[in-house]
Structures are given as structure tokens and as C-alpha cells.
PyMOL CGO cylinders between C-alpha atoms (Angstrom):
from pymol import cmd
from pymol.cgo import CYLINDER

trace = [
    CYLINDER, 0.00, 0.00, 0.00, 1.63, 3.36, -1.00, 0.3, 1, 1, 1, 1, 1, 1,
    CYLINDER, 1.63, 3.36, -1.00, 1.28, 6.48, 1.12, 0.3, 1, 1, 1, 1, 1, 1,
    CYLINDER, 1.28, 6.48, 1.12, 0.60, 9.59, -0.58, 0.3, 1, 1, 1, 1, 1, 1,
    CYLINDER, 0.60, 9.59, -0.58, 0.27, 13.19, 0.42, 0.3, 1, 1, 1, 1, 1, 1,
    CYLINDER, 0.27, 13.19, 0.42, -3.21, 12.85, 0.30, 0.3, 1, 1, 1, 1, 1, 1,
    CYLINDER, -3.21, 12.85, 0.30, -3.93, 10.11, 2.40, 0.3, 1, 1, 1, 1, 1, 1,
    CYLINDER, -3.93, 10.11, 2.40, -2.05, 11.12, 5.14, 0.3, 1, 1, 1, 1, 1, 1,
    CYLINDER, -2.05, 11.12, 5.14, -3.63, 14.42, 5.23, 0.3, 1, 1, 1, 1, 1, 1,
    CYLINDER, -3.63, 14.42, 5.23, -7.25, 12.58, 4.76, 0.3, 1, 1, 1, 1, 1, 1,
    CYLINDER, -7.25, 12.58, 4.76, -6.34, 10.80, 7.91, 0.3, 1, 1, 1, 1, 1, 1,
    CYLINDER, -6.34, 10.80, 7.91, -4.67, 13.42, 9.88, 0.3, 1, 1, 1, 1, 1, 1,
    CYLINDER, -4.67, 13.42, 9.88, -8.17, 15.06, 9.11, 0.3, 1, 1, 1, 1, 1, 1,
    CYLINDER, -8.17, 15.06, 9.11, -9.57, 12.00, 10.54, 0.3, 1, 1, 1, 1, 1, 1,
    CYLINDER, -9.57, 12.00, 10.54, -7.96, 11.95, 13.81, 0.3, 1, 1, 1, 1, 1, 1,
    CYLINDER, -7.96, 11.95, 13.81, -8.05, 15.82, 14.62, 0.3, 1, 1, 1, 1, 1, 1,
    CYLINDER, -8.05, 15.82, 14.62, -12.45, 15.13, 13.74, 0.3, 1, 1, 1, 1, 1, 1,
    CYLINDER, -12.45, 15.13, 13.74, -11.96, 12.15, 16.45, 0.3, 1, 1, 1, 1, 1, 1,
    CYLINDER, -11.96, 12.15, 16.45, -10.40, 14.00, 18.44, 0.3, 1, 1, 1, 1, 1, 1,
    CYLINDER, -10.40, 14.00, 18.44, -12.03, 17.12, 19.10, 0.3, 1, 1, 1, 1, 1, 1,
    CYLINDER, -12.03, 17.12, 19.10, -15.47, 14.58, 19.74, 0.3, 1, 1, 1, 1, 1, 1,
    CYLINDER, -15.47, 14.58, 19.74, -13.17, 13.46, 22.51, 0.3, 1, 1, 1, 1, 1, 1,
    CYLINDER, -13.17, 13.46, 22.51, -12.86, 17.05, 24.58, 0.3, 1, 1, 1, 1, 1, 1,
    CYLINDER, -12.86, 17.05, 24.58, -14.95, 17.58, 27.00, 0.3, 1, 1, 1, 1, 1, 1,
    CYLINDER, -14.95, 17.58, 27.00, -18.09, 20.71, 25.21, 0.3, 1, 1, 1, 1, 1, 1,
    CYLINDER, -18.09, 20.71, 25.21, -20.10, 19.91, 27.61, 0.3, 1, 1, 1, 1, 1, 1,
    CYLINDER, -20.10, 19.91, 27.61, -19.55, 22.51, 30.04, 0.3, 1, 1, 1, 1, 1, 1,
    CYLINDER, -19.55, 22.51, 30.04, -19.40, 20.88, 33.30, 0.3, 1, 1, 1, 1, 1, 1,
    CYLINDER, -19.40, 20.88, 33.30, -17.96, 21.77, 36.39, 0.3, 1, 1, 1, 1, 1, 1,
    CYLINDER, -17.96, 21.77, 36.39, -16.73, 19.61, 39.05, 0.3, 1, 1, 1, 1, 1, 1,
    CYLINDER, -16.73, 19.61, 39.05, -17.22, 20.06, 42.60, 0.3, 1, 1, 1, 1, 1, 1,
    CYLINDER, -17.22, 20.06, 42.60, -15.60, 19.21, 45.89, 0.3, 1, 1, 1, 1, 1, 1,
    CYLINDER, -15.60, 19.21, 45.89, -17.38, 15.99, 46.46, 0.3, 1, 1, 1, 1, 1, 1,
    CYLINDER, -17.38, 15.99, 46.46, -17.58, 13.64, 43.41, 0.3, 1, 1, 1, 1, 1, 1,
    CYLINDER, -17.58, 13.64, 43.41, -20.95, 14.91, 41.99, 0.3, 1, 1, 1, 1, 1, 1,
    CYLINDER, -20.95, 14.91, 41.99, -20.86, 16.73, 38.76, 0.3, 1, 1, 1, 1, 1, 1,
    CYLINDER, -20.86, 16.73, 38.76, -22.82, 19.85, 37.74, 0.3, 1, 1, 1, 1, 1, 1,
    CYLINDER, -22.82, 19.85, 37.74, -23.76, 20.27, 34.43, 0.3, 1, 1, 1, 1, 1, 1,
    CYLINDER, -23.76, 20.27, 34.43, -25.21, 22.97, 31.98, 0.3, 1, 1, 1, 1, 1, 1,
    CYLINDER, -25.21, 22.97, 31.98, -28.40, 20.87, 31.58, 0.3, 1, 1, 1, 1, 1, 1,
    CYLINDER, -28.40, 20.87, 31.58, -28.87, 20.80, 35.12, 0.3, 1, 1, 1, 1, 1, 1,
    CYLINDER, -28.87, 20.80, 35.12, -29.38, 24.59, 35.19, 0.3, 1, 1, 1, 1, 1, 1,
    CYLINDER, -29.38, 24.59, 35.19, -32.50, 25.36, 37.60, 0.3, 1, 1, 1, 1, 1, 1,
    CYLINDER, -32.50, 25.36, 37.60, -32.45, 22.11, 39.34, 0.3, 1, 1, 1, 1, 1, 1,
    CYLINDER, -32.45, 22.11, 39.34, -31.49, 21.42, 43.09, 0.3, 1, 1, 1, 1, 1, 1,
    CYLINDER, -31.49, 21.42, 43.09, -28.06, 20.91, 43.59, 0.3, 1, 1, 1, 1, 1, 1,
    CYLINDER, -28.06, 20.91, 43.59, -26.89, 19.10, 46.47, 0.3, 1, 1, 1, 1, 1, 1,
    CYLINDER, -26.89, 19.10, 46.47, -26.53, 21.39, 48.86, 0.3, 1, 1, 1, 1, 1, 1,
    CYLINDER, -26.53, 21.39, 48.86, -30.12, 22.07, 48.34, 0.3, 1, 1, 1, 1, 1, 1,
    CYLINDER, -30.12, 22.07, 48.34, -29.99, 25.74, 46.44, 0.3, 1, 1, 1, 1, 1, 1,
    CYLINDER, -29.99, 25.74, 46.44, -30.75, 25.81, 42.49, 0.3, 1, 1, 1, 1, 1, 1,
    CYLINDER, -30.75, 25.81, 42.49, -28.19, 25.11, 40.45, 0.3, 1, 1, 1, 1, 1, 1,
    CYLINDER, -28.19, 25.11, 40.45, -27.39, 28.35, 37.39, 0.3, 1, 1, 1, 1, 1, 1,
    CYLINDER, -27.39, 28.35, 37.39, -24.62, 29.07, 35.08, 0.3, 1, 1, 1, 1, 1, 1,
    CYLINDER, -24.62, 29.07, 35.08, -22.81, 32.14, 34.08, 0.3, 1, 1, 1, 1, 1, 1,
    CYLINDER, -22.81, 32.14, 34.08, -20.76, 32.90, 31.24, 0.3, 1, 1, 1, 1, 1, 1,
    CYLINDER, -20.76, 32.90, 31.24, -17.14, 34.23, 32.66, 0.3, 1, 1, 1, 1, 1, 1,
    CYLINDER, -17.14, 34.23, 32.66, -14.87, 35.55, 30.26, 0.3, 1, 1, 1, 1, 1, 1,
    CYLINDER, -14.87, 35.55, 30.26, -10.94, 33.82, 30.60, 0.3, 1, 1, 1, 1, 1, 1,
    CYLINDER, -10.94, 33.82, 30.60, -8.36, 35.89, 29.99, 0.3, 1, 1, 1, 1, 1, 1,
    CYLINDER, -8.36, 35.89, 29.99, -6.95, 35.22, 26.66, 0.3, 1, 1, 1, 1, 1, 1,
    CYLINDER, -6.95, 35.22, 26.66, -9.48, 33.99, 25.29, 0.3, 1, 1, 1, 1, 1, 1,
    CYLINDER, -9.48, 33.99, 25.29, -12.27, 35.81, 23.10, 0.3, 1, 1, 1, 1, 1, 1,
    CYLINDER, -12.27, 35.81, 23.10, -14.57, 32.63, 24.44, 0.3, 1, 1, 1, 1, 1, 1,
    CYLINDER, -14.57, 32.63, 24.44, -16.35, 32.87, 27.56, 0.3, 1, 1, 1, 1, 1, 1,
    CYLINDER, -16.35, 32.87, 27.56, -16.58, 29.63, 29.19, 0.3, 1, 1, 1, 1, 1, 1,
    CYLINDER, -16.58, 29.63, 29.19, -20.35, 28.75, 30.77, 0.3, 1, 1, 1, 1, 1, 1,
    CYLINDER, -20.35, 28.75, 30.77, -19.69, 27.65, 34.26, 0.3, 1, 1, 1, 1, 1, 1,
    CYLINDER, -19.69, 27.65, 34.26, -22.84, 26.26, 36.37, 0.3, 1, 1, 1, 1, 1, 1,
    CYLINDER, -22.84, 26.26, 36.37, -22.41, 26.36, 40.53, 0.3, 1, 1, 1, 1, 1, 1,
    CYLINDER, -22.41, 26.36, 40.53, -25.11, 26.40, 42.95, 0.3, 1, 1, 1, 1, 1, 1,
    CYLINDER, -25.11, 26.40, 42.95, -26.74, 29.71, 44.64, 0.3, 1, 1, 1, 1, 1, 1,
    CYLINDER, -26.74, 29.71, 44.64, -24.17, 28.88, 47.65, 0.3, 1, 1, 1, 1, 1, 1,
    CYLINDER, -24.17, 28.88, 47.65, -21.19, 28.15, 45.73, 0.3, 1, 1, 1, 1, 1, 1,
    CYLINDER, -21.19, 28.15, 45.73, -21.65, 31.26, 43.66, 0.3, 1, 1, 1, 1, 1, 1,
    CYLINDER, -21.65, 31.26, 43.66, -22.45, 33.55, 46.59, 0.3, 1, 1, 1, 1, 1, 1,
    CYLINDER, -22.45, 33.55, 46.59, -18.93, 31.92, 47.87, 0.3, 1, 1, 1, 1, 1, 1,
    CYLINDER, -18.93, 31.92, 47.87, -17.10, 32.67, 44.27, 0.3, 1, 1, 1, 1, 1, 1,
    CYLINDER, -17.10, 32.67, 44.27, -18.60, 36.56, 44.68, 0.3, 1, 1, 1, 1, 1, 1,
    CYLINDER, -18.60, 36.56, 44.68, -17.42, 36.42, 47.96, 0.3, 1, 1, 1, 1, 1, 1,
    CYLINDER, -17.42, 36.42, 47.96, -13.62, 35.41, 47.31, 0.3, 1, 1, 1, 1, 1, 1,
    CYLINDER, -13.62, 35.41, 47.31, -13.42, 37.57, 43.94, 0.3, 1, 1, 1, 1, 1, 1,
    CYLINDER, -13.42, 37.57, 43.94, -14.66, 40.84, 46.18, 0.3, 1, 1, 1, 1, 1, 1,
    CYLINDER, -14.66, 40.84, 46.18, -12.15, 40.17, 48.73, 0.3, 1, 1, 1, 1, 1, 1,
    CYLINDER, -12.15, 40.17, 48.73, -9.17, 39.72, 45.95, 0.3, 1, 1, 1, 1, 1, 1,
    CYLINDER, -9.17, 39.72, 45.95, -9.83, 43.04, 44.51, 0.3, 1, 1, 1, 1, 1, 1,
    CYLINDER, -9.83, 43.04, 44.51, -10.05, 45.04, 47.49, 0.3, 1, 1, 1, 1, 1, 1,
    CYLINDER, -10.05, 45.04, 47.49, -6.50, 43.15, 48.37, 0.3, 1, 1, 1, 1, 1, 1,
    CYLINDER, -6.50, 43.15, 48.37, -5.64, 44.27, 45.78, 0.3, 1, 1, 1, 1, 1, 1,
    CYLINDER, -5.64, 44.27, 45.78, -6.76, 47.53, 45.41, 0.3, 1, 1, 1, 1, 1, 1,
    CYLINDER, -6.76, 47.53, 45.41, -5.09, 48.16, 48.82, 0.3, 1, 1, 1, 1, 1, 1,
    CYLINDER, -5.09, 48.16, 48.82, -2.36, 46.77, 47.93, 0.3, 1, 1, 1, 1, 1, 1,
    CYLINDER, -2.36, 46.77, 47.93, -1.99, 48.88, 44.38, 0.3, 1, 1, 1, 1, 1, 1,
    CYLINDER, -1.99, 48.88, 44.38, -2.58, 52.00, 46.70, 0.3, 1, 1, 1, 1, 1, 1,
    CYLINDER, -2.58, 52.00, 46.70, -0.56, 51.65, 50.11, 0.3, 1, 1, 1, 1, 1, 1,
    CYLINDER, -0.56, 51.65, 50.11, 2.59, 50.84, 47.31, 0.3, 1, 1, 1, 1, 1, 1,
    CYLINDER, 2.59, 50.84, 47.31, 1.82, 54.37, 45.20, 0.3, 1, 1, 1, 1, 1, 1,
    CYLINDER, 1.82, 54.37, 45.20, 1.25, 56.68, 47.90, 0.3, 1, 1, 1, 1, 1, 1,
    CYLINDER, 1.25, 56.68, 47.90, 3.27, 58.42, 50.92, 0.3, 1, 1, 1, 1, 1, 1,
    CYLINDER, 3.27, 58.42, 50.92, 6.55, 57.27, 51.87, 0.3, 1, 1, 1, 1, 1, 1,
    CYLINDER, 6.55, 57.27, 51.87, 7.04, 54.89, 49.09, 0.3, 1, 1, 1, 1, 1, 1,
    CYLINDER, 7.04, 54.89, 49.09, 6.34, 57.71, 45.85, 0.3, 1, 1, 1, 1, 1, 1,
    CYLINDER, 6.34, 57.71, 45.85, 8.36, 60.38, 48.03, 0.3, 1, 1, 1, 1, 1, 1,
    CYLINDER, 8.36, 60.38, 48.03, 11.42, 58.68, 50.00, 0.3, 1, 1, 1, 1, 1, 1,
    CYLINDER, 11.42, 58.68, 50.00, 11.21, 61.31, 52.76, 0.3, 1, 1, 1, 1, 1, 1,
    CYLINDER, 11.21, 61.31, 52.76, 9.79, 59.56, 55.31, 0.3, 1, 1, 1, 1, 1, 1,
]
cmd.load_cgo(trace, "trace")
């Protein structure tokens, strides 16, 4: 059986098709114990008892958001953490740029 050009770029079409059926599109989201949470759960009770909903949240680097699905409680714990890293931050950012540190005459 000869190779050509053409077959081997028929099936290097073939496995990159096969391949991307293999990554995981279905936007789920695992969680601390082993149940999964998935975009067609959206609405239902989770296990912690709150309703399960998604949000889109944009990655950096990427001009895709990725849907991510958490219950009420985990999200209100996600808004929690993210509030608390930018006013770090922000702190942070302004104790460094102001007073002693911008002037040197301390």
C-alpha cells in the first residue's frame, strides 16, 4: 500500500475530527465531592439544596467565555472570594503608590 500526500492528510483530518469529539463541550464543572454539575442541570437542586445556574465568565486570553454552572451557595462563595481579591488588591496597588514609598522622605 503506498502512502501519498493525500492520504495522510485525509487521515490526519480524521484523527483531529476524532479528536475534538473526545474534549470535554459539555460545560461541566466539578465540585468538591464527586458529583458533577452540568449545563443541563441549570434550575435544578443541587446538592446542597440551592438551584443550580450558570454564568458565562470571560478567561483571559481567550475571546470565548466559558459557561460555568455552581449552585446559589457556591456562587455567593465565588462573589465572595473575587470581592475580597480586589479590594487586596486595590489596597495593595494603593498603600505601594502613595506616601513614603512615591516620596522617600519619610
Amino acid at each position: 500500500m503506498a502512502f501519498t500526500v493525500k492520504s495522510c492528510i485525509v487521515s490526519l483530518v480524521a484523527a483531529a475530527t476524532l479528536g475534538g469529539c473526545a474534549a470535554n463541550t459539555s460545560g461541566m464543572t466539578a465540585l468538591a465531592s464527586a458529583d458533577t454539575i452540568t449545563a443541563g442541570m441549570e434550575g435544578e437542586t443541587a446538592p446542597d439544596g440551592t438551584v443550580i445556574k450558570c454564568r458565562s465568565i470571560q478567561v483571559t486570553g481567550s475571546r470565548f467565555p466559558v459557561k460555568e454552572c455552581k449552585s446559589e451557595a457556591a456562587w455567593e462563595n465565588f462573589d465572595q472570594q473575587m470581592a475580597s481579591n480586589a479590594k487586596n488588591e486595590t489596597d495593595k496597588f494603593q498603600r505601594l503608590n502613595t506616601g513614603c514609598s512615591t516620596t522617600g522622605s519619610c
